[in-house]
C-alpha positions as CSV (number, residue, x, y, z in Angstrom):
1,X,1.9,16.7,-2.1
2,X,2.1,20.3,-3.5
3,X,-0.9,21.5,-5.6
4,X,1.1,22.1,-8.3
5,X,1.1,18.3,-8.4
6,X,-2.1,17.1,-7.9
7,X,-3.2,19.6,-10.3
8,X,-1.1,18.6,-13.2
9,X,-2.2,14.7,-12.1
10,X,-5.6,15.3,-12.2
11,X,-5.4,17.6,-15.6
12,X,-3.6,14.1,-17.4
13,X,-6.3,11.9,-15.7
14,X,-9.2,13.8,-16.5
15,X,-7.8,14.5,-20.4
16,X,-7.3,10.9,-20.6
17,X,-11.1,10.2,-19.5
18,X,-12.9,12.9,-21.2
19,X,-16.0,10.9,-23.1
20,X,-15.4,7.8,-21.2
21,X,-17.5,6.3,-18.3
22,X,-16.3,4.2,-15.3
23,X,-12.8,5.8,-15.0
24,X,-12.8,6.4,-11.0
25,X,-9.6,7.1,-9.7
26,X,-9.8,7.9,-6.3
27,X,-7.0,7.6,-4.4
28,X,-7.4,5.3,-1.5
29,X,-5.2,3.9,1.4
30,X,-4.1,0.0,0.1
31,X,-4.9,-1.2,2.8
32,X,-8.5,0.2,4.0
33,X,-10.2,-0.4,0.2
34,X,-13.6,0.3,-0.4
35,X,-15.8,-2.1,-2.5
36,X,-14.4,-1.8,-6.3
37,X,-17.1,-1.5,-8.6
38,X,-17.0,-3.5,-11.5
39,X,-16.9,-1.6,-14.5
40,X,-20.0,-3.2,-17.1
41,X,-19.4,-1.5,-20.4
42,X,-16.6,-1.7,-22.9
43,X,-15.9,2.5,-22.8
44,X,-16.0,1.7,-19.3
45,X,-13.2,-1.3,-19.0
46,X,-11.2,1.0,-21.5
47,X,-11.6,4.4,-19.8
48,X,-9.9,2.5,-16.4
49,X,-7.2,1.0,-18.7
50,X,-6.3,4.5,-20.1
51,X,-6.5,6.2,-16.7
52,X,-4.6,3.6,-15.2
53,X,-1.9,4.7,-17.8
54,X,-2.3,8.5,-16.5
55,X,-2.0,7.8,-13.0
56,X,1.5,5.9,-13.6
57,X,3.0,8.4,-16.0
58,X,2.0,11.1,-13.9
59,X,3.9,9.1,-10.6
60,X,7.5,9.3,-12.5
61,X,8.7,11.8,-10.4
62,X,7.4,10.6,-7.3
63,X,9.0,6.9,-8.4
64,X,12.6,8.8,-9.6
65,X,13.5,11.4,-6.7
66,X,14.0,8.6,-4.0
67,X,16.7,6.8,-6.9
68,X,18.0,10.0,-8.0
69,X,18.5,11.8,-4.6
70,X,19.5,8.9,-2.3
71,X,22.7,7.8,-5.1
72,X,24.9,10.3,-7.0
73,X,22.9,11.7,-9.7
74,X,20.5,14.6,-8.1
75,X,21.3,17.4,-5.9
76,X,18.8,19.7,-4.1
77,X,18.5,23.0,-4.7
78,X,17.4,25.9,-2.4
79,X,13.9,26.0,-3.2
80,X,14.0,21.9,-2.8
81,X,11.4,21.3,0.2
82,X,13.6,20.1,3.1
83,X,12.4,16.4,2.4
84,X,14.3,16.3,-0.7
85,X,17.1,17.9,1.0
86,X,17.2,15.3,3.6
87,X,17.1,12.7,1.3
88,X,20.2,13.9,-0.3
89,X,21.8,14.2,3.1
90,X,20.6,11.2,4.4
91,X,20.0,13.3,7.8
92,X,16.9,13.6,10.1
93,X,14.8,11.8,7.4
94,X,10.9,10.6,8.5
95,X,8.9,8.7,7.5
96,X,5.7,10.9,7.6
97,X,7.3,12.7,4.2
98,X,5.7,13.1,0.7
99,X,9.2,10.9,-0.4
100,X,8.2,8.8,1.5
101,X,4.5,8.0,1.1
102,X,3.7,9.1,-3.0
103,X,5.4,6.5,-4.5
104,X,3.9,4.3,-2.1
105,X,0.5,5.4,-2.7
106,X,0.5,6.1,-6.5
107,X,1.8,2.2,-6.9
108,X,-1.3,1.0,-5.2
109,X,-3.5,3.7,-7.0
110,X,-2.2,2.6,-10.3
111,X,-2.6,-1.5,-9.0
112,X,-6.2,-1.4,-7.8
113,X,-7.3,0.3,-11.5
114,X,-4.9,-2.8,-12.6
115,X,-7.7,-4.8,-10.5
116,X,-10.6,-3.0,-11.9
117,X,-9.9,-3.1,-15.6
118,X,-8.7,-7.2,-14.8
119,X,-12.0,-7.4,-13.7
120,X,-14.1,-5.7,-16.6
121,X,-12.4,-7.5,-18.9
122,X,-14.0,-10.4,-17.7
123,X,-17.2,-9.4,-17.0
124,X,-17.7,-7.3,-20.3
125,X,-18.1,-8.9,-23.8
126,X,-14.5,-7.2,-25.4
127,X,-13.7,-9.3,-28.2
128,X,-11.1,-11.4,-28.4
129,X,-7.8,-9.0,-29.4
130,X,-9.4,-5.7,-27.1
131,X,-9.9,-8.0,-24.1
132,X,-6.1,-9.9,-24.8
133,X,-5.0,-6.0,-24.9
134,X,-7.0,-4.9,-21.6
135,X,-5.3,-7.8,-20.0
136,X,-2.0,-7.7,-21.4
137,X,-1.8,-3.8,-20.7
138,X,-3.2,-3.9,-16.8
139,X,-0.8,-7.1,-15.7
140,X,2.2,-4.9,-17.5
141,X,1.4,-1.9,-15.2
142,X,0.4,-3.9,-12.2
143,X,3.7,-5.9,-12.6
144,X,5.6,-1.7,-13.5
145,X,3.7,-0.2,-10.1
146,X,5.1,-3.4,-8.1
147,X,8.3,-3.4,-9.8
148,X,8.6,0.1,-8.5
149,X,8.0,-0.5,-4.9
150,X,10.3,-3.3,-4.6
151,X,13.3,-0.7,-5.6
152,X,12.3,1.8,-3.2
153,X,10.9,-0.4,-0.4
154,X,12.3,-3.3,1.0
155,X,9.1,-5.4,1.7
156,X,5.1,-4.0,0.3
157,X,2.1,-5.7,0.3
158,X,0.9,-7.4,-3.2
159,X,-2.2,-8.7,-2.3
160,X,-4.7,-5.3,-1.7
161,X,-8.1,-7.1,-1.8
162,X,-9.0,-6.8,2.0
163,X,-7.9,-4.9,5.0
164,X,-4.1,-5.3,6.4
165,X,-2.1,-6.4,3.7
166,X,1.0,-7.9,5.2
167,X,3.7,-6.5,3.6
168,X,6.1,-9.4,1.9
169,X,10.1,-10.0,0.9
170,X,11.1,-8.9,-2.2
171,X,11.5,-12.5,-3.7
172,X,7.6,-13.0,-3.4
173,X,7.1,-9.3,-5.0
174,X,9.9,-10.2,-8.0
175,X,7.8,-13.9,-8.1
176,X,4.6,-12.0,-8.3
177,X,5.7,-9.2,-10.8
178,X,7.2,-12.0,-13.3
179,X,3.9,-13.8,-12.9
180,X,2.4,-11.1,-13.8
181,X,4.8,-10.2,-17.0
182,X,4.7,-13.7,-18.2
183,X,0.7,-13.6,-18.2
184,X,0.8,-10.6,-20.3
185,X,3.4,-12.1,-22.5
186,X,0.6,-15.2,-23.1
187,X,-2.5,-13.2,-23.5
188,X,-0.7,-12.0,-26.5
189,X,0.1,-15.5,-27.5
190,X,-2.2,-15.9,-31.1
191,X,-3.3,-12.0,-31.2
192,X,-1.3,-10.1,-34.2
193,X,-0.6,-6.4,-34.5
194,X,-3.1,-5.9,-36.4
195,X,-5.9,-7.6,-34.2
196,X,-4.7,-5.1,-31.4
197,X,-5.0,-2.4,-33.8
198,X,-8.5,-1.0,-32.3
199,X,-7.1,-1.5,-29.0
200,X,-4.1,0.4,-29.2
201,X,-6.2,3.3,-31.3
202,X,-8.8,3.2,-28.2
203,X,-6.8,2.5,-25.2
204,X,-3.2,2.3,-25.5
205,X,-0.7,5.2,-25.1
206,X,0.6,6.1,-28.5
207,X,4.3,5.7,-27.6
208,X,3.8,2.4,-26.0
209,X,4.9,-1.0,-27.6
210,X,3.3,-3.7,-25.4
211,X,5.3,-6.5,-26.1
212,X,8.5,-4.9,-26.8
213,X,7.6,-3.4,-22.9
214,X,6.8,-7.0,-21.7
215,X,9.7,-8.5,-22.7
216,X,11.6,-5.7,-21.4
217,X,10.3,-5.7,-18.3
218,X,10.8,-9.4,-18.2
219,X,14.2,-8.9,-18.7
220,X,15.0,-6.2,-15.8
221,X,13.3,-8.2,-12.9
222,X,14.6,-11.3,-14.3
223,X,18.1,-10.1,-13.7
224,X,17.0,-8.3,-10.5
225,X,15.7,-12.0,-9.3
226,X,19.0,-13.7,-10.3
227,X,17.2,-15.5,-13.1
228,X,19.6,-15.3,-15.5
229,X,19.0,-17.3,-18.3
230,X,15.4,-16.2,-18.4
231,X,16.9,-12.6,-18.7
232,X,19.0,-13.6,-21.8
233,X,15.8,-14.8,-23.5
234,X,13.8,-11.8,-22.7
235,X,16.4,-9.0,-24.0
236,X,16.6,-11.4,-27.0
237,X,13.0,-10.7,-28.0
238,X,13.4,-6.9,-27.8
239,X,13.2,-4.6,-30.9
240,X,16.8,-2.0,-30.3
241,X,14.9,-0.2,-32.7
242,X,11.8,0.6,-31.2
243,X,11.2,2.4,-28.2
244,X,8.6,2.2,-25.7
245,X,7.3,6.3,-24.0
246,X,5.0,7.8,-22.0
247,X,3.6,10.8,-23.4
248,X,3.1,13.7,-22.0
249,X,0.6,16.0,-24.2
250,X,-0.7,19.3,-23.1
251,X,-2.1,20.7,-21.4
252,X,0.5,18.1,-19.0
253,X,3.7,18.2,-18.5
254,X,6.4,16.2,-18.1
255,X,6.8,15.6,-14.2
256,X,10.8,15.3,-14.5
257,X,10.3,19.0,-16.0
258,X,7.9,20.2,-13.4
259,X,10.2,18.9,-10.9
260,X,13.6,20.5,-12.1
261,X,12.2,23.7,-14.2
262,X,8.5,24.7,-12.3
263,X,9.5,24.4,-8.8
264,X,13.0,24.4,-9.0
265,X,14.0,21.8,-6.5
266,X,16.9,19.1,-8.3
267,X,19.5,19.4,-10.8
268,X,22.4,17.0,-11.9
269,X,24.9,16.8,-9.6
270,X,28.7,17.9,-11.1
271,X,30.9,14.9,-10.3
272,X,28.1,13.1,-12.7
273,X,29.8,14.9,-15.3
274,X,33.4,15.2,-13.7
275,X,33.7,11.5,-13.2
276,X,32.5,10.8,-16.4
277,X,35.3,8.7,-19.0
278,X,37.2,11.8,-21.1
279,X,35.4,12.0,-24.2
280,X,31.7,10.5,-23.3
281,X,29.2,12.2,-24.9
282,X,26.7,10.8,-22.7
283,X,26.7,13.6,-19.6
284,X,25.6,15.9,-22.1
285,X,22.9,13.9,-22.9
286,X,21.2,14.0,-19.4
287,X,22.8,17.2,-18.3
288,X,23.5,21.4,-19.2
289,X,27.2,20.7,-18.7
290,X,27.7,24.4,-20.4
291,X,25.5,25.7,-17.7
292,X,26.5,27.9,-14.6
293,X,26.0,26.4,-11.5
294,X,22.7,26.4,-9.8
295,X,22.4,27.5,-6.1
296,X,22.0,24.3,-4.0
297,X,21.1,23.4,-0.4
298,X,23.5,21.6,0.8
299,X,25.4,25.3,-0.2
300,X,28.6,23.0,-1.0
301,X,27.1,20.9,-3.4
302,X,27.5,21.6,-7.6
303,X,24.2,21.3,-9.6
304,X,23.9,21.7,-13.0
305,X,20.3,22.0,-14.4
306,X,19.2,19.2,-16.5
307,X,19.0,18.7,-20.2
308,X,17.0,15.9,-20.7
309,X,13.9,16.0,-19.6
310,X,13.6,19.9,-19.6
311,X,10.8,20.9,-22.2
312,X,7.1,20.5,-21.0
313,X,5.7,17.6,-23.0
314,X,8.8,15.3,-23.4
315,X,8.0,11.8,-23.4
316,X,9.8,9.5,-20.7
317,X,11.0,6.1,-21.8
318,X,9.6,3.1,-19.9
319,X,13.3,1.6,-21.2
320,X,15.6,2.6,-23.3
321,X,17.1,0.4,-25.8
322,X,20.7,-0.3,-23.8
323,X,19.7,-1.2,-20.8
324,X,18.6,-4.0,-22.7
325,X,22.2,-4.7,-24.1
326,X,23.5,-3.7,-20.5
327,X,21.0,-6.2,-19.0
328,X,22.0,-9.3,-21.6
329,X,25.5,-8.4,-20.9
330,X,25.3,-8.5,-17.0
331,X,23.4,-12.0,-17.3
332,X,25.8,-13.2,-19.9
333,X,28.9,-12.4,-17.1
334,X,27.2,-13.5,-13.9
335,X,27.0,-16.7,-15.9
336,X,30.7,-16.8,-17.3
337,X,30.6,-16.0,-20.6
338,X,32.7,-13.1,-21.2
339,X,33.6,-12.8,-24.5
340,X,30.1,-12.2,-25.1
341,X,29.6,-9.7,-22.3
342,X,32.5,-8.1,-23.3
343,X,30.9,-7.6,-26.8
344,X,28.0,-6.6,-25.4
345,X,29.3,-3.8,-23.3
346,X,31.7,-2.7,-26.2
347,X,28.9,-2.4,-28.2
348,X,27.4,0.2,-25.7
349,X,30.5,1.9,-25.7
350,X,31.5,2.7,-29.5
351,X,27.6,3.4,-30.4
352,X,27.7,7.1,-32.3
353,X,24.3,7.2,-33.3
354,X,20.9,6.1,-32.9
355,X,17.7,5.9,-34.6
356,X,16.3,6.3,-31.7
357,X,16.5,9.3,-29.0
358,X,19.1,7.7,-26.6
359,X,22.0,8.2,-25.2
360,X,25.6,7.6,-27.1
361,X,28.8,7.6,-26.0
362,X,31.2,7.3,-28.4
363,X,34.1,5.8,-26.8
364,X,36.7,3.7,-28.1
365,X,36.2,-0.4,-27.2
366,X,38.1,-1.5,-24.4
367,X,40.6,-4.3,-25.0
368,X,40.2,-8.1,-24.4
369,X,42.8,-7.8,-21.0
370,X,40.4,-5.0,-19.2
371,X,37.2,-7.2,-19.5
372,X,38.3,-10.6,-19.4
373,X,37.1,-11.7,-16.0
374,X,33.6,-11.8,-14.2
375,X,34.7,-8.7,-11.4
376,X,36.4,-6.5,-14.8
377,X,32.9,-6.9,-16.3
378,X,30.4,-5.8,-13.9
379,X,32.6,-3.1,-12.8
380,X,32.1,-2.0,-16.3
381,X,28.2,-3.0,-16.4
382,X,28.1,-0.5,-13.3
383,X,29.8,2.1,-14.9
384,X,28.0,2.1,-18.4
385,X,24.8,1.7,-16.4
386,X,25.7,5.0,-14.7
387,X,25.8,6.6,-18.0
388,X,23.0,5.3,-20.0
389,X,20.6,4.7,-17.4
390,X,20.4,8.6,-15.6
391,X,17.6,9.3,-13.8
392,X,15.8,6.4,-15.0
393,X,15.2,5.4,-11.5
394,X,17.6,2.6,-11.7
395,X,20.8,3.4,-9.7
396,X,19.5,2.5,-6.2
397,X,19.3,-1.1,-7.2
398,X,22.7,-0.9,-8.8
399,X,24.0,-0.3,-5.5
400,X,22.4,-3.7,-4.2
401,X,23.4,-5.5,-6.9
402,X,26.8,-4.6,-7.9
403,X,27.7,-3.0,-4.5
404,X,29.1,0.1,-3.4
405,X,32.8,-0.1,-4.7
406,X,32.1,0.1,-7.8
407,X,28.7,2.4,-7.8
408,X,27.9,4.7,-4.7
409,X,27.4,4.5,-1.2
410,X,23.6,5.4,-1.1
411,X,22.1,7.9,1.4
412,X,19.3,4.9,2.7
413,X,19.5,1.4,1.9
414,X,15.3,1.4,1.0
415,X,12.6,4.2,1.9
416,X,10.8,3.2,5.1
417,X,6.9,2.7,5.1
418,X,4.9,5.5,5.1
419,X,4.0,7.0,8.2
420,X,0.0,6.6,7.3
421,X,0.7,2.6,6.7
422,X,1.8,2.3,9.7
423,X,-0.8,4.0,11.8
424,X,-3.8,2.0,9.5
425,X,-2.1,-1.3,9.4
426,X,-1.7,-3.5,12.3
427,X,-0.4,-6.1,9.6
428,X,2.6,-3.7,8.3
429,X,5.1,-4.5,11.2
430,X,6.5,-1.1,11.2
């Protein structure tokens, strides 16, 4: 990892700590960890919850790139480090690269303060709402850092209590990450608002709806897992109106921005924006489509810099109010009922504004004929998906799901284990 980024990690951290004991954050390997202390005093319990926040916000990037670069929405460009590049390529690619082991280790970083701030809240008198909030909020991030890994690696460890984790399928890690969700769903069972009002002031970040983020959450691996009745009920229960960020104040900045402004390494690839539906406002959105052309490595590839995302301090949505509708929708088809789909993805389609900051693309509905069977509509899931959903980290498991036809072929089919798992873990059958 570049200094640049462990700088502006440990600037969020430490801003989000200031005044507040117990927040230890070392990094460790998953799989070798020390003794975890328990933390004994409320500013203690909360200080972990809020830097458990940090560490994930600040791991965007590092959770993004291996989406972005191994589909079609990034391209490198020349200053890109040649890890990034062969990620894009999909040539001479090891295992001992930063792609390779950040998102790996910031999951687990973000999991074992999960762990810690579960365990405070048991051990430390919080009051009823602050300790349903501590619990609520560190199975929601626990369940967000596994969700993560599953998209990016095929099999990860989920229990990290002793030595040697054996990494496990992704059926057991969706299992454990709804397990997880649906916990935090009931430890808000009988806790209003306003009971979680001095939580939220104390330790919750400010653009951050916890239940609205449950249920969404709820919803995505639901549908990842094939459960799809359970994802109809979940996108049922969330707000369209209210979204869910992480902030970015200074003296952060946005990673996305870092990533594609500081050190100049990604841009949107062009044939985003050419293969885009005549008339979609939503490549302008993500992308500069105005913009010259940036120089690239590969030399032969088009990159436009981005547009979302390119400001210092811009918050990045944990979901965005769509996917949601794109989620019910895909659920709704996969169990045969189109006309509802149908609606659903129409709905996506004609939107021309907002109260929120989304995308909107302002297309004319398609008619009954083009989305009246089960293949018409998840071609069309896929492709509004494309649209709405850039750079959100998503894409990769598009491929999986939907397939290839109608998304991309990706560069790798999942990231391999780190290089460093696999020389401390006899347990990770690398």
């Amino acid at each position: 990892m570049t200094t640049i980024f462990r700088t502006r990690r440990a600037l969020l951290v430490g801003a989000l700590c200031v005044g507040a004991a117990g927040c230890n954050l070392d990094l460790e390997n998953p799989n070798a960890p020390t003794s975890e202390q328990v933390v004994t005093s409320v500013d203690g319990v909360l200080a972990v919850t809020v830097g458990m926040q940090a560490q994930f916000a600040q791991s965007i990037e590092d959770y993004i790139t291996p989406s972005s670069l191994a589909t079609d929405e990034w391209g490198t460009r020349t200053r890109a480090l040649i890890s990034w590049i062969m990620l894009f390529t999909g040539e001479n690619f090891d295992q001992s690269f930063v792609t390779v082991s950040a998102p790996y280790a910031n999951s687990f970083q973000v999991i074992r303060s999960a762990n810690t701030a579960l365990q405070g809240a048991d051990a430390v008198q919080l009051g009823t709402a602050t300790q349903a909030g501590v619990k609520a909020t560190a199975k929601l991030f626990k369940a967000m850092a596994l969700g993560w890994l599953i998209q990016i690696y095929e099999k990860v460890p989920v229990d990290v209590s002793a030595d040697g984790a054996t990494p496990v399928d992704r059926a057991q890690v969706l299992t454990t990450i709804l397990g997880l969700l649906e916990e935090a769903r009931a430890d808000l069972n009988g806790v209003s608002n306003a009971d979680l009002a001095a939580f939220r002031a104390r330790a919750l970040g400010p653009g951050i709806d916890l239940r609205n983020t449950i249920d969404a959450m709820l919803a995505r691996y639901y549908l990842m897992d094939g459960k799809h009745v359970e994802a109809i009920a979940a996108a049922d229960r969330v707000n369209p109106t209210v979204l869910s960020v992480l902030d970015y104040p200074a003296p952060t900045r946005n990673p996305i921005e870092n990533l594609a402004f500081q050190l100049e390494y990604v841009g949107g690839l062009q044939s985003f924006v050419n293969q885009a539906e005549p008339g979609d406002r939503r490549p302008a959105y993500w992308v500069n489509v105005a913009a010259a052309a940036l120089p690239a490595n590969p030399a032969d590839s088009i990159v436009k810099p981005l547009r979302k995302y390119s400001t210092p301090n811009e918050p990045f949505p944990l979901y965005l109010p769509d996917e949601i509708k794109l989620i019910k929708a895909e659920a709704l088809a996969r169990t045969g009922q189109f006309g509802p789909a149908a609606a659903l993805v129409n709905a996506v389609r004609t939107q021309t504004s907002s109260g929120v900051d989304e995308p909107v693309a302002g297309l004319p509905a398609l008619p009954v004929p083009a989305l009246d069977t089960e293949a018409e509509l998840l071609a069309q899931i896929a492709r509004e998906r494309r649209y709405e959903l850039y750079m959100q980290g998503l894409r990769w498991e598009d491929t999986r799901r939907f397939g290839a036809a109608v998304t991309t072929a990706p560069t790798f089919p999942y990231l391999p284990l780190p290089l460093t798992e696999c020389q401390v873990n006899p347990n990770s059958g690398c």
